[in-house]
N, C-alpha and C positions, 0 to 999 in steps of 0.2 A: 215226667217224660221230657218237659220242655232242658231241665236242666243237662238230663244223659245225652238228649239229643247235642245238645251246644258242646259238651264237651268233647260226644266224637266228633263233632266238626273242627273245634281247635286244640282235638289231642297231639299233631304236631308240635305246633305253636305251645300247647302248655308242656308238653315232656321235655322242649328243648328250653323252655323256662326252670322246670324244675332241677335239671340238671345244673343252669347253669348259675343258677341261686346256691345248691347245695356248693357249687364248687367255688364260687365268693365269698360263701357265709364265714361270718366271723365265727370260729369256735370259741366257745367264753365257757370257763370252769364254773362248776357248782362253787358254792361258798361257802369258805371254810369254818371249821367251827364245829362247837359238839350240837350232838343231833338230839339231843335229848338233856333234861335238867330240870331245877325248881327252883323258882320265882316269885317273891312277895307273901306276902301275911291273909290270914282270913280265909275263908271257908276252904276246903278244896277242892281245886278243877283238875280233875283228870285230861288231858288235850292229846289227840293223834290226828298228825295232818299229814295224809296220802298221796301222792301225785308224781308231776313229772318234773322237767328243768325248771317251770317256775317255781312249783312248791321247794324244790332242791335250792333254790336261792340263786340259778345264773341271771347273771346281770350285775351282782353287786361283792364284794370282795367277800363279806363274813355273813354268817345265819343272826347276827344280831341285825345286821339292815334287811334282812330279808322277809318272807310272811313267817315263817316262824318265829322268830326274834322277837321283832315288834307287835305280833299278838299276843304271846305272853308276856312282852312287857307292860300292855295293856290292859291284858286281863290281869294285872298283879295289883295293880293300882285296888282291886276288890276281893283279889281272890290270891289262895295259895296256892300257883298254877304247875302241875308235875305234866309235863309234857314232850310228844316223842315225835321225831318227825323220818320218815320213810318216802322217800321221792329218790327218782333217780332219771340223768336226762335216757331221753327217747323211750319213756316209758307210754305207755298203749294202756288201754284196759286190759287189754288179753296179758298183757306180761305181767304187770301189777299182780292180776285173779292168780298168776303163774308163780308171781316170785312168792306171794302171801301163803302158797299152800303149806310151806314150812316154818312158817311163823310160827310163836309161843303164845299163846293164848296170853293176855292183860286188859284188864278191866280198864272202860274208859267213860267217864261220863259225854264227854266228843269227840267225835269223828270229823272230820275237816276230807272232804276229797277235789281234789284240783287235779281233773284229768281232762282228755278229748282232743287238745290240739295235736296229738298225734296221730289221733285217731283220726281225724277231718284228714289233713295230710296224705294218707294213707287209704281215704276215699273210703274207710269202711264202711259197710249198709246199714242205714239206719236200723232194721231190724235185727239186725246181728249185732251192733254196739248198743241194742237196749237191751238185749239178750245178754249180755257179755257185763254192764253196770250192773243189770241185777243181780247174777252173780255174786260180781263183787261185793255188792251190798247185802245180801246174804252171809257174805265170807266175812265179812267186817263185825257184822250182829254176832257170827260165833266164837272171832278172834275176841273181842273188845266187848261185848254186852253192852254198847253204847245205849245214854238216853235218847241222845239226836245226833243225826247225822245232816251236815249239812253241806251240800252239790253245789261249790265254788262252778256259776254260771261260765259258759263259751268266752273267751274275750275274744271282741270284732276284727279276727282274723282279716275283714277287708281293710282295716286302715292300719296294718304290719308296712311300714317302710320298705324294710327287707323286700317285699314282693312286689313284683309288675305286675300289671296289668296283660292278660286277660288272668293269670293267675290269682292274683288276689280277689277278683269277683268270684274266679268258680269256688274257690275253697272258704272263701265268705257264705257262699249259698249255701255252700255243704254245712256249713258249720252248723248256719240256722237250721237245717233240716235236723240234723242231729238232737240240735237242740230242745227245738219244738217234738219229737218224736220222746226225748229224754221227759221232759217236763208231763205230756200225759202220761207215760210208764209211773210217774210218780203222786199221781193222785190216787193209790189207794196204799198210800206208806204212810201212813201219819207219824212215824218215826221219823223221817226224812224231809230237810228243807232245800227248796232247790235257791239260791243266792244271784238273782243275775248280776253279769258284769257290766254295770253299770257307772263306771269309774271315765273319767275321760281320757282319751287318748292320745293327745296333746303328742308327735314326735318330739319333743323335748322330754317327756317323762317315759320315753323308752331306755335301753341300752342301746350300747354302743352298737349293736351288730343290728339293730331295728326289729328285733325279735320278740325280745325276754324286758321284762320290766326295770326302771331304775331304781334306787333306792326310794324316794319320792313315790312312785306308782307302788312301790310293798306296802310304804306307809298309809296310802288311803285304801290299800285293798284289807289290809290289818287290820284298821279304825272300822272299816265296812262290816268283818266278821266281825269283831269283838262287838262291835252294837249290837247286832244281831243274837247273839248268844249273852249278851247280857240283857236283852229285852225278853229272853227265853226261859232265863235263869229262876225264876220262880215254876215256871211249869217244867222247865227240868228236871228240878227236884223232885217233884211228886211222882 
C-alpha cells in the first residue's frame, strides 16, 4: 500500500521522468551473430536461453561477448554444447508466453529465462506477472521437456545509470516485489532454479546507454550460470 500510495503522489514527477528518459535513451542493437550452434567436445548439453534485450546481447556488438556466447563457450570447456537462443528487445512475459505459441517443439536439457525488466517498467501486478511466468514455464516444459529450468534473477533496476531519481527507487521497489512474489510461486517447482542477480554493478560494467550490460558484466553473468548448471549436472542427468 505504502508503495501505490507514493507513486500516486509522484505520478507526475515519474511520467514526466519516464518520458523523458525514453526520449534520451540510447537505442543500442541486439548483437549480431548466429543465434543458435555447437560448441566443444564431451557429453551433450542441449542449452535454450529465453528473454529480453539482455538475453538478446544489447550492449555488446556480437552473441560471442554476449550471455549466450560466453556460456556456451564455457559450458564447452566439459560439455558438447548445441544451443539456441530466443530473446528479443522489449520483450514482457506476456509477449515471450505470445511469441512461443508457435514455436516447434525441441528437446532441451536447459532452459535459461532472463526476463521481468520489462515487466517492472511496465508496473505489471505482482500477481499477474506470476500468473503470466508460470505460464510460460508450463509452455517451456512442453516446447523443450527440459531437465532444469533456471530464473536468471531481477538485476538491481535501482543502481541503472540511465534512471533518476524518484524513478529509479519506485521501479527498484517494483522489481523487488516482483521478485519476492516470483521466488515463492517457485517453491513447489523442483524443476526450476531461481538464480539471483547477484553480480556487481559497478557503472563501468554497464553499457553505453547505462541500461543493458557490457561485455565484462555477460562475462560474470556466463561464469555465474555455467557454475550453477555445472554444479547441477550430475542430478540433471538422472
Amino acid at each position: 500500500m505504502l508503495d501505490t500510495a507514493a507513486r500516486l503522489a509522484l505520478s507526475p514527477l515519474l511520467v514526466a521522468q519516464a518520458l523523458r528518459v525514453r526520449r534520451i535513451a540510447q537505442s543500442l542493437p541486439e548483437a549480431a551473430g548466429p543465434r543458435s550452434g555447437r560448441m566443444g567436445d564431451g557429453p551433450p548439453l542441449r542449452l535454450a536461453i529465453v528473454g529480453d534485450s539482455s538475453a538478446a546481447g544489447v550492449g555488446v556488438a556480437d552473441q560471442a561477448e554476449a550471455l549466450s556466447g560466453q556460456l556456451a563457450r564455457v559450458l564447452s570447456d566439459r560439455h558438447t554444447v548445441h544451443w539456441h537462443l530466443d530473446a528479443l528487445t522489449g520483450a514482457t512475459t506476456r509477449s515471450t508466453l505470445e511469441r512461443l505459441t508457435e514455436a516447434r517443439p525441441q528437446p532441451m536439457d536447459v532452459v535459461i529465462v532472463a526476463l521481468g525488466v520489462n515487466d517492472v517498467t511496465r508496473l505489471v501486478p505482482a500477481s499477474l506477472w506470476v500468473r503470466q511466468q508460470n505460464r510460460l514455464l508450463d509452455r517451456l516444459r512442453a516446447l523443450h521437456a527440459p531437465r532444469r529450468i533456471y530464473l536468471s534473477g531481477m538485476p538491481p533496476i535501482r543502481y541503472f545509470p540511465l534512471l533518476p531519481e524518484p524513478l529509479r527507487w519506485t521501479l527498484g521497489r517494483h522489481a523487488d516485489k516482483l521478485e519476492t512474489a516470483r521466488i515463492a510461486a517457485l517453491s513447489d517447482q523442483p524443476d526450476c532454479t531461481h538464480v539471483p542477480f547477484e553480480l556487481p554493478l559497478d557503472p563501468a560494467l554497464m553499457a553505453s546507454d547505462g541500461f543493458h550490460p557490457s561485455a565484462r558484466l555477460y562475462t560474470l553473468w556466463a561464469e555465474e550460470m555455467a557454475s550453477r548448471i555445472s554444479a547441477d549436472w550430475p542430478s540433471i542427468q538422472t
